[in-house]
C-alpha positions in Angstrom: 14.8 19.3 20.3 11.7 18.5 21.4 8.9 21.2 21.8 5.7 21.2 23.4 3.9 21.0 20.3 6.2 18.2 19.2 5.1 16.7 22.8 1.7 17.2 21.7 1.8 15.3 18.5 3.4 12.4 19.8 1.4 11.5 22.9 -1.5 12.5 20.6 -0.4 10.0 18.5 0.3 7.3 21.1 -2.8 7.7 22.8 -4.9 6.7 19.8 -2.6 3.9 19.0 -3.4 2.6 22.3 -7.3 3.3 21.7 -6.9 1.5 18.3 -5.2 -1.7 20.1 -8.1 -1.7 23.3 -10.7 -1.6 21.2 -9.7 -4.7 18.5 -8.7 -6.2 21.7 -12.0 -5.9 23.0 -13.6 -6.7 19.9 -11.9 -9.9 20.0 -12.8 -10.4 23.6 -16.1 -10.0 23.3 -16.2 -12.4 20.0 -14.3 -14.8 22.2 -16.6 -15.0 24.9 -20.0 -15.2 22.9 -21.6 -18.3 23.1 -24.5 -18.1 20.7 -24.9 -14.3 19.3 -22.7 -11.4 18.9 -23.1 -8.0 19.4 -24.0 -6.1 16.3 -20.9 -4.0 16.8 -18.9 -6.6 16.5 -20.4 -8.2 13.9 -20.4 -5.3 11.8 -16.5 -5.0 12.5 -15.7 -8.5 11.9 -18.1 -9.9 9.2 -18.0 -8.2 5.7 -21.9 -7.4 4.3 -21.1 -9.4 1.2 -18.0 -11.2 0.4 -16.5 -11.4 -3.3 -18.0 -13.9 -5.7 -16.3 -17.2 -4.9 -15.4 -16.3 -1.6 -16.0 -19.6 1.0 -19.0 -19.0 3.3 -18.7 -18.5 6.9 -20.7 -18.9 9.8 -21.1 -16.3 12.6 -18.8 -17.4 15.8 -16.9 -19.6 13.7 -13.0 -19.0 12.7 -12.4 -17.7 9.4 -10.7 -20.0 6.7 -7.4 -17.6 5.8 -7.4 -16.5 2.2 -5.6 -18.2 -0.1 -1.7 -17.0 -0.4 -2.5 -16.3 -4.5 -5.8 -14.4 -3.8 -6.0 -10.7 -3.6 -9.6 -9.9 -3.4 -10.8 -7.1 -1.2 -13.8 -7.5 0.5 -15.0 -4.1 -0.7 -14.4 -5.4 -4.4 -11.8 -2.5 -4.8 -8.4 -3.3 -6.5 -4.7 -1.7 -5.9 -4.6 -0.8 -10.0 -7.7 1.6 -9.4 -5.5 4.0 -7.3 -2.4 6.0 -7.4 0.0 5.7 -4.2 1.2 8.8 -3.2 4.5 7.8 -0.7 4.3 11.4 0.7 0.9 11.0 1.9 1.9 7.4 2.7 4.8 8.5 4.9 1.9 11.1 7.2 -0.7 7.5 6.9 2.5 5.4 8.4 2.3 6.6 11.7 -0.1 4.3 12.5 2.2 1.7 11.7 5.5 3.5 13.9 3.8 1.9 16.8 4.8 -1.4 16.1 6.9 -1.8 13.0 10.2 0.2 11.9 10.9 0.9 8.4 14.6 0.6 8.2 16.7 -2.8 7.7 17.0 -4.7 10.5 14.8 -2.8 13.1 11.9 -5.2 14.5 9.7 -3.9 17.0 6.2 -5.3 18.2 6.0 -6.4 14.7 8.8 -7.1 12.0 10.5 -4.4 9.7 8.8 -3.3 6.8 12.4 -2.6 4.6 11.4 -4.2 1.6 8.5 -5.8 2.9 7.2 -5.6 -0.9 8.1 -9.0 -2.6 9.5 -10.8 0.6 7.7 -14.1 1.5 5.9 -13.5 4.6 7.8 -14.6 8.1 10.8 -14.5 7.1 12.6 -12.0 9.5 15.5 -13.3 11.4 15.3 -12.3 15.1 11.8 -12.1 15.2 9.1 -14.2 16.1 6.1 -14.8 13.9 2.8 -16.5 14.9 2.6 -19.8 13.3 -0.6 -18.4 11.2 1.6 -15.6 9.4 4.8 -18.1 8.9 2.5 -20.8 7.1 0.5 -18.4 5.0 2.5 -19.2 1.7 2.3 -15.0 1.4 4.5 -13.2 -0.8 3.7 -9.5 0.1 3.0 -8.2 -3.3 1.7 -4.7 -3.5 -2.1 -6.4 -4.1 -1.4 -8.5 -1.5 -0.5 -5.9 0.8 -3.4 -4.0 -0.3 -5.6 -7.0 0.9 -4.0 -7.3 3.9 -4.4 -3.7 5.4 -8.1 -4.0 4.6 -8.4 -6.5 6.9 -5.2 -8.2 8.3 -6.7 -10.8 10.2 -9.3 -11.8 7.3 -5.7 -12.5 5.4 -4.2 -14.3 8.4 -6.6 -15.6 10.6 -4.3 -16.1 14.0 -2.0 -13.4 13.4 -0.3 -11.3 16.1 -1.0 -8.2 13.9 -3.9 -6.2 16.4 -4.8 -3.8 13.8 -7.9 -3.8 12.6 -7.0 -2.2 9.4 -8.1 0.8 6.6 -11.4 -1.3 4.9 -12.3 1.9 4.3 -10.1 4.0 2.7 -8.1 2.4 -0.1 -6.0 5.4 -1.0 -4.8 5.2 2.4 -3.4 1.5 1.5 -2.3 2.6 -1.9 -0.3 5.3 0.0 1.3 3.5 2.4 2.5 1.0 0.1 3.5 3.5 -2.3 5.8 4.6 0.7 6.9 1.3 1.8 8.0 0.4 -1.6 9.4 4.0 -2.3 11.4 3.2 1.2 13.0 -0.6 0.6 
């Protein structure tokens, strides 16, 4: 039954989903139509302050060169093994990902399933469509990898259909949610 409180929640919840997907959107907009500088706001949320020793140099207004399928660097320097996942907090930090991905078997949405997400190769759901970036990535979701990923998804897959912008800073937050998508596969 739903109540008004219930209601409440859920457009709440919507609502900033929707904010989350205008702004990257609009991020990515306004990156795409410079032509020589870009906005410090957008530079801020696109270009890490210092990149991990032996990461490849960039240039701003140029594409990013995807990180290697094997590497599992954060660009905060963090790693998964410092935190503990807690899949209850994991299931609240989720809801962000409802929008667009389902956790049960067989379920695509906007994005793929997540049911045992943790150890598949990347793009390999039947029935749904991948960008091409995502189903040549060479990925194997490993819980580092995944810990990578929602730091930054499209720093891991330049080109992917993926519009969140990701948790670079909270890592608990990552280590929850794949704590609960492991916990749920």
């Amino acid at each position: 039954m739903r109540t008004p409180s219930t209601m409440r929640i859920g457009h709440l919840i919507f609502g900033v989903s929707c904010a989350a997907l205008a702004m990257t959107a609009f991020a990515k907009k306004t990156e795409d139509t410079s032509t020589s500088t870009t906005t410090e706001t957008t530079a801020a949320a696109t270009t890490p302050a210092a990149a991990p020793a032996g990461a490849p140099a960039t240039t701003p207004g140029a594409a990013a060169p995807a990180v290697a399928a094997d590497n599992t660097d954060t660009i905060a320097g963090v790693k998964l093994a410092a935190y503990t996942g807690d899949a209850k907090k994991g299931e609240a930090d989720f809801l962000t990902c409802k929008t667009c991905h389902a956790i049960e078997a067989g379920v695509n949405k906007i994005g793929p399933s997540l049911h045992g997400v943790v150890g598949r190769k990347a793009g390999i759901i039947p029935g749904f469509v991948y960008s091409t970036a995502n189903k040549n990535s060479g990925i194997t979701w490993t819980e580092d990898k995944l810990f990578q990923y929602l730091e930054n998804p499209q720093r891991v897959v330049p080109g992917t259909k993926m519009t969140f912008a990701g948790w670079p800073t909270d890592p608990q937050k990552r280590a929850d949610v794949i704590a609960y998508l492991k916990a749920n596969s």
